[in-house]
N, C-alpha and C positions, 0 to 999 in steps of 0.2 A: 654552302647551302645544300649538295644534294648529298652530303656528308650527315645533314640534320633530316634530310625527307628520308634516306636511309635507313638510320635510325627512326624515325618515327613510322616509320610502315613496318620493320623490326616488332616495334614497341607493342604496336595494336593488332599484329597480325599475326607476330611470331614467323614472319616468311621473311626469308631473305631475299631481295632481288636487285638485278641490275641493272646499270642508270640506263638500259635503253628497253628493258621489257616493258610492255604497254603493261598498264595496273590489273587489266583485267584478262589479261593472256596468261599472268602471272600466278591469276589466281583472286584476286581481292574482288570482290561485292561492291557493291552498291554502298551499304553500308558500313562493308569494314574501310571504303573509300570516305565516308562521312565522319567516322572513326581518325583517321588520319588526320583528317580535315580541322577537326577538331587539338590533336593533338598541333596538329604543325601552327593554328593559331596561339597555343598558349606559347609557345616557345620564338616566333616571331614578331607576335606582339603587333603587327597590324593588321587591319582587316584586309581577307581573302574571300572571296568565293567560294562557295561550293562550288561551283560551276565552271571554278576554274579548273578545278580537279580531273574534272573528264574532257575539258579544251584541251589541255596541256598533260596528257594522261602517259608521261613516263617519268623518272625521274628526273632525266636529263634534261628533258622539254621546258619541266615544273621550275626545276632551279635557275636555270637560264633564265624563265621568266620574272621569276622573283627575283630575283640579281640585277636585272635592269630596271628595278624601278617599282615592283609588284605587282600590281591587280587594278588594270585599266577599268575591271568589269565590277572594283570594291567598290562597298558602302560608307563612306568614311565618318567620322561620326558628326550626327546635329545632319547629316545630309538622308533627305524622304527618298525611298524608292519608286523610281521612274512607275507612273502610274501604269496600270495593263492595259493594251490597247484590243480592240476588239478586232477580229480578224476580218473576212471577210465576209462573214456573218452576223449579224448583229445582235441576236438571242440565239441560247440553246436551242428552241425550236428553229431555228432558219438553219441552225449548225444541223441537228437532227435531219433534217429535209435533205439540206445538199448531202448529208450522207447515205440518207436510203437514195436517193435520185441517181448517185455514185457505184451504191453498189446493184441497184436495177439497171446502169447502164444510161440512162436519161439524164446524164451528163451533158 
């Protein structure tokens, strides 16, 4: 496995790197990470995260985790994504408020 994330950050980045450099100390974006992402599903063939990418943001970490099992945080298919939950605000305006309230201090 970390023989193929290897090669697949090779492939889309043209950088070489080693299984313990973080992706983005190394050099890799945002999107040449989405890039990756991308290749390393066509070549593993089940569903991953984005988001696993930046949990697990070195080679070593990635493959480990794909190795045991894959992506506790996949969408597997026929399976809905967990609906979004509202935080502690319940509209943009009540989010907007606690933010100026925030940044005036009136926290």
């Amino acid at each position: 496995m970390r023989a193929l994330l290897t090669d697949a950050v090779r492939r889309v980045t043209g950088l070489e790197i080693g299984p313990d450099a973080g992706f983005f100390e190394a050099g890799l974006t945002s999107a040449l990470l989405i890039g990756v992402h991308t290749e390393l599903l066509a070549r593993i063939g089940r569903p991953t995260q984005v988001a696993t990418m930046f949990k697990y943001a070195t080679v070593r970490t990635l493959a480990a985790h794909l190795t045991r099992g894959g992506d506790d945080d996949a969408i597997t298919a026929g399976q809905q994504p967990a609906p979004r939950l509202r935080g502690a605000f319940g509209s943009r305006r009540e989010l907007r408020a606690g933010i100026r309230a925030r940044v005036e201090g009136r926290h």
